[in-house]
C-alpha positions as CSV (number, residue, x, y, z in Angstrom):
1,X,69.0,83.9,144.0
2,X,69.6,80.1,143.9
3,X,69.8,78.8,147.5
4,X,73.2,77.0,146.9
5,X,76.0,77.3,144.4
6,X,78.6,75.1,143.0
7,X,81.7,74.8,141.3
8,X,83.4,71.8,138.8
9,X,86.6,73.0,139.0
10,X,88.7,75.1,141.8
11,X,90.9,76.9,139.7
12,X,92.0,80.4,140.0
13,X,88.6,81.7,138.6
14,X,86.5,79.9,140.3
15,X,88.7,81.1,143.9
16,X,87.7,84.6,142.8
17,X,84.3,84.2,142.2
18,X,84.0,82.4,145.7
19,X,85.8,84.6,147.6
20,X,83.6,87.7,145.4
21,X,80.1,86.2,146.8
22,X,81.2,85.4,150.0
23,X,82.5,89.2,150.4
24,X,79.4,90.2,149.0
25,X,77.3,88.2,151.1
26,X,75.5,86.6,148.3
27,X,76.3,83.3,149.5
28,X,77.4,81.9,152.8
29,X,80.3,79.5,153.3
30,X,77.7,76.5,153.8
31,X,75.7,77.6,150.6
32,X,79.1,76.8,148.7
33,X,80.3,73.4,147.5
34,X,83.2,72.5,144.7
35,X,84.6,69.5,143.0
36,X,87.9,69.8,142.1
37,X,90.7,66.7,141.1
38,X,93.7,68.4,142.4
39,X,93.8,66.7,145.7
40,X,96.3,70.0,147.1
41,X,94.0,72.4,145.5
42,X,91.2,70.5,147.2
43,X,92.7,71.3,150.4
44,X,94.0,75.0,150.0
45,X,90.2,75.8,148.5
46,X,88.5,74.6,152.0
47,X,91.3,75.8,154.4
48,X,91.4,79.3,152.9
49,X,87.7,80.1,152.3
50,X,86.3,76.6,154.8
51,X,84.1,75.4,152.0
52,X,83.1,71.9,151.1
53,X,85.3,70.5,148.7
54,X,84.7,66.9,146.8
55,X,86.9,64.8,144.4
56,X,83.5,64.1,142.3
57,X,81.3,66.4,140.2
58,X,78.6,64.4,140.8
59,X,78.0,65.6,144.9
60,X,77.9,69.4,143.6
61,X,75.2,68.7,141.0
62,X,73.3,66.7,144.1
63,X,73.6,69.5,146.4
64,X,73.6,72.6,144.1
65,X,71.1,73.5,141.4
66,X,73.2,76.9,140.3
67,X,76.8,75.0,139.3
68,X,79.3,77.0,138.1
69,X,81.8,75.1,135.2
70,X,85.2,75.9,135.6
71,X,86.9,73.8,133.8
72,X,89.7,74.4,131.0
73,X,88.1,73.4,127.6
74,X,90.3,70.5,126.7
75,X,88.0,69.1,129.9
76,X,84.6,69.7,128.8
77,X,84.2,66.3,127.2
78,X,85.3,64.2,129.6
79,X,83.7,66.5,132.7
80,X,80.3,66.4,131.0
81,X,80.1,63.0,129.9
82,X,80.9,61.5,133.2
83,X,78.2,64.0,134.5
84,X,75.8,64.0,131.7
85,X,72.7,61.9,132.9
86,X,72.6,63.9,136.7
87,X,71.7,67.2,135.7
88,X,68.1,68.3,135.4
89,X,65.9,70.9,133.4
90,X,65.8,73.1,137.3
91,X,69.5,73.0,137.2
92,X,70.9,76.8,135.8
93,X,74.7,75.7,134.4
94,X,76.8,79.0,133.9
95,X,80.2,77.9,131.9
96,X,83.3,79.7,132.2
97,X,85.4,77.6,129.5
98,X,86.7,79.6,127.1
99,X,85.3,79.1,123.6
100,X,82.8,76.4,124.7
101,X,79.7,76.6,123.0
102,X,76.4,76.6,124.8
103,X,75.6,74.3,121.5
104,X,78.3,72.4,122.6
105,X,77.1,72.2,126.5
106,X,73.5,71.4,125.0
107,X,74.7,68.2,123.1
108,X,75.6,67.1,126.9
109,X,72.7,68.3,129.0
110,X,70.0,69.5,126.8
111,X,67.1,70.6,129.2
112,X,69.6,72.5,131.7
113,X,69.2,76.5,131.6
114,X,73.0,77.3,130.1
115,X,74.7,80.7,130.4
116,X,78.0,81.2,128.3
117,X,80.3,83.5,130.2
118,X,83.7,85.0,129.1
119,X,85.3,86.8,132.4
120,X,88.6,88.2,132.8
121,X,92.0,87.5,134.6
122,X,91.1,90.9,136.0
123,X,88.4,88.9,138.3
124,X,91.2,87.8,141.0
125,X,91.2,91.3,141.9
126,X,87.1,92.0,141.8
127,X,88.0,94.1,138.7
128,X,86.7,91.7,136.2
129,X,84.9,93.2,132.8
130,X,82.4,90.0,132.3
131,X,80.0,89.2,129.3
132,X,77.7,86.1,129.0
133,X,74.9,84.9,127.3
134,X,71.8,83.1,127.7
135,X,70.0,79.8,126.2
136,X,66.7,80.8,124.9
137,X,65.4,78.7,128.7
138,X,66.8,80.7,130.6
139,X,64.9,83.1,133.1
140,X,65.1,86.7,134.1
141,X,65.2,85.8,137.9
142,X,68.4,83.0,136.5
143,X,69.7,86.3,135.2
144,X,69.5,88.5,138.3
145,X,71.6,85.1,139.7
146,X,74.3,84.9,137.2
147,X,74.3,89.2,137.2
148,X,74.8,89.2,141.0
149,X,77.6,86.7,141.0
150,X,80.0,88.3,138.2
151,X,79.4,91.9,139.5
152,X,80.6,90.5,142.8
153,X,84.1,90.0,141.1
154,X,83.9,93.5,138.9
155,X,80.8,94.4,136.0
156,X,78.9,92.2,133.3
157,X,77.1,92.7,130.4
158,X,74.5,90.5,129.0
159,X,75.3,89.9,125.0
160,X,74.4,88.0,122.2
161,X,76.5,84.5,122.1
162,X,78.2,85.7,118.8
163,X,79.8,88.6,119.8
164,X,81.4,86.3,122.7
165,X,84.2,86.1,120.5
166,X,84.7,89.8,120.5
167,X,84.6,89.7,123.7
168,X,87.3,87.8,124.3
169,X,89.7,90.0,122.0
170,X,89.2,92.8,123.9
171,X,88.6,92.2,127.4
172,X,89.4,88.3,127.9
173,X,92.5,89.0,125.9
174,X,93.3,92.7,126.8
175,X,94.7,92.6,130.3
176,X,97.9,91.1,129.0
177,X,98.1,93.8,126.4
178,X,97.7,96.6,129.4
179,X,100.4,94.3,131.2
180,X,102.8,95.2,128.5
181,X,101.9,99.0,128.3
182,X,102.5,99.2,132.2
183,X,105.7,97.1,131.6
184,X,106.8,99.3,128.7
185,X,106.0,102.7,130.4
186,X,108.0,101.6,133.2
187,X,111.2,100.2,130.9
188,X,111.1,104.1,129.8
189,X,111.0,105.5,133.3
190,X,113.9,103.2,134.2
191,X,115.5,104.5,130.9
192,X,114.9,108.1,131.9
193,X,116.6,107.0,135.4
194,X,113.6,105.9,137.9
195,X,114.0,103.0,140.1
196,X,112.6,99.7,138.9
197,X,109.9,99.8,141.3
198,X,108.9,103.6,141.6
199,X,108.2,103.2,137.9
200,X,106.0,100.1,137.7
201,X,103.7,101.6,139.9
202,X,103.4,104.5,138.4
203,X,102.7,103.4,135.2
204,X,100.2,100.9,136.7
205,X,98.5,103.5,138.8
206,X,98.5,105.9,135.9
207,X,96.6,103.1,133.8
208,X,94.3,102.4,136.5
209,X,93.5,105.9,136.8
210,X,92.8,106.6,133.3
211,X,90.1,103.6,133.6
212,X,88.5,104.7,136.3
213,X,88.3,108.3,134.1
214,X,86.9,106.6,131.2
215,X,84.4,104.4,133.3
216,X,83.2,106.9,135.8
217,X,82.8,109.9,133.2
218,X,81.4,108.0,130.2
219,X,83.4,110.5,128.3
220,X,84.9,109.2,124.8
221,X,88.8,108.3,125.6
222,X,90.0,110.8,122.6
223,X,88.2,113.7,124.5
224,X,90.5,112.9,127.6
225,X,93.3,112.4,125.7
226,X,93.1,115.8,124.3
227,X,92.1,117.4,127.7
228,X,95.9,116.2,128.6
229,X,97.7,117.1,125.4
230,X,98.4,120.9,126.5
231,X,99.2,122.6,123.1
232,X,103.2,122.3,122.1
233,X,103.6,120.7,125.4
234,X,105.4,116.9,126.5
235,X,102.2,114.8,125.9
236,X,101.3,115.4,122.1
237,X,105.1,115.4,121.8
238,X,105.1,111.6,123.0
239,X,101.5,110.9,121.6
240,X,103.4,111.8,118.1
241,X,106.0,109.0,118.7
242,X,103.4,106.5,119.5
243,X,101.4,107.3,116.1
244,X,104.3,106.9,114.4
245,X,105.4,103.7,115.7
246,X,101.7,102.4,115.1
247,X,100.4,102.0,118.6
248,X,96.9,102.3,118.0
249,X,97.0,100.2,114.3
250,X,98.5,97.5,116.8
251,X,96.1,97.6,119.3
252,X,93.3,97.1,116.5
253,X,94.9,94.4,115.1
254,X,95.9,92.2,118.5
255,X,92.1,92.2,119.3
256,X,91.4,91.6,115.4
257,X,93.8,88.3,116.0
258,X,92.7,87.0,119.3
259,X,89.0,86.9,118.0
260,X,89.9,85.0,114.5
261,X,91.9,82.7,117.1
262,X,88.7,82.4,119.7
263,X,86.6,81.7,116.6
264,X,89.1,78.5,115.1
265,X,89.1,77.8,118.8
266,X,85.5,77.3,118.8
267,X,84.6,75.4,115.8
């Protein structure tokens, strides 16, 4: 585990993986530093979790030879080029910018150790699904680093950079398709006459449970599906509906969409 970590950019993100390795213990406050050009966001990030926070890039890649980027993408350019002769080949950079390439982050810094990550909203919670991907330079023990940090915010997976893209259809993308499913479970509880509230978080729970089924069982979703559809009974009665209306042939085709999108994004 690098001795220090650092973060360009103090977004919402970059919060949750702070706050993940601090309640984790990975890192101590001291072992933390971030740049971010937002001076209120400057001083929300050190008041709420009392970390060093700069107005320049440059003092976190002085102090810190694991720096996290967490930066939108229309910001990569002008981040990297003002930073672009500072880093070295012992620096490990771990991007969170959506569609950024680590060709991309190579044409910048080409001896740094790069890891290409796509996270989740998810994260704020520490119930982020992560994957990333490595530069051919980078180590296993640089791994074990990058591994610790986003399974302090939820899991990660290590894949190959070009099913990043993938990636981002389902899980990057796929928490605001779940946020309509809760919302639209919950418009037919309020239908069928439950209060507002009562029926959000019961739909929300109910998907929440049905995760932690799926994840904790390693059964195959259709095999639990079937263990609730009681013959002639209420739940193949809706599950009929919501073939018929094409729920699952829409679900297929929003993460079929996003992923065209993330690649055009990319190029």
């Amino acid at each position: 585990m690098a001795k220090k970590i650092g973060f360009i950019g103090a977004g919402n993100m970059a919060e949750a993986l702070m706050r993940g390795v601090i309640s984790k213990k990975l890192y101590g406050k001291n072992d933390i530093t971030a740049s971010e050009i937002y001076e209120p966001r400057r001083r929300f990030i050190s008041k709420e979790l009392g970390i060093e926070v700069s107005a320049d890039s440059a003092d976190i890649i002085k102090t810190a030879k694991f720096v996290i980027l967490a930066v939108k993408p229309q910001q990569i350019d002008d981040v990297m080029t003002s930073v672009r002769g500072l880093f070295t080949k012992d620096h490990l950079l771990m991007s969170i910018a959506a569609g950024v390439t680590i060709e991309t982050l190579r044409s910048y810094v080409p001896d740094v150790k790069i890891v290409r990550v796509m996270p989740n909203q998810p994260c704020m919670v520490l119930a982020s699904a992560s994957a990333y991907a490595c530069s051919d330079n980078v180590t296993e023990d640089d791994k074990k680093t990058v591994k610790d940090v986003l399974d302090a915010v939820g899991i990660s997976m290590e894949l190959k950079e070009g099913l990043l893209d993938a990636v981002t259809g389902v899980s990057g993308s796929g928490p605001a398709y779940a946020y309509m499913v809760i919302e639209a479970m919950s418009d037919g509880g309020v239908l069928m006459g439950l209060p507002r509230d009562v029926s959000t978080k019961l739909a929300a729970q109910t998907l929440l449970g049905a995760a932690k089924v799926i994840l904790e069982t390693g059964e195959h979703p259709d095999k639990m599906k079937d263990i609730v559809c009681s013959p002639g009974g209420t739940t193949i009665e809706a599950v009929k509906v919501l073939e018929d209306y094409g729920l699952r042939a829409a679900m297929i085709s929003a993460v079929e969409a996003a992923v065209t999108k993330s690649k055009e994004l990319g190029k």
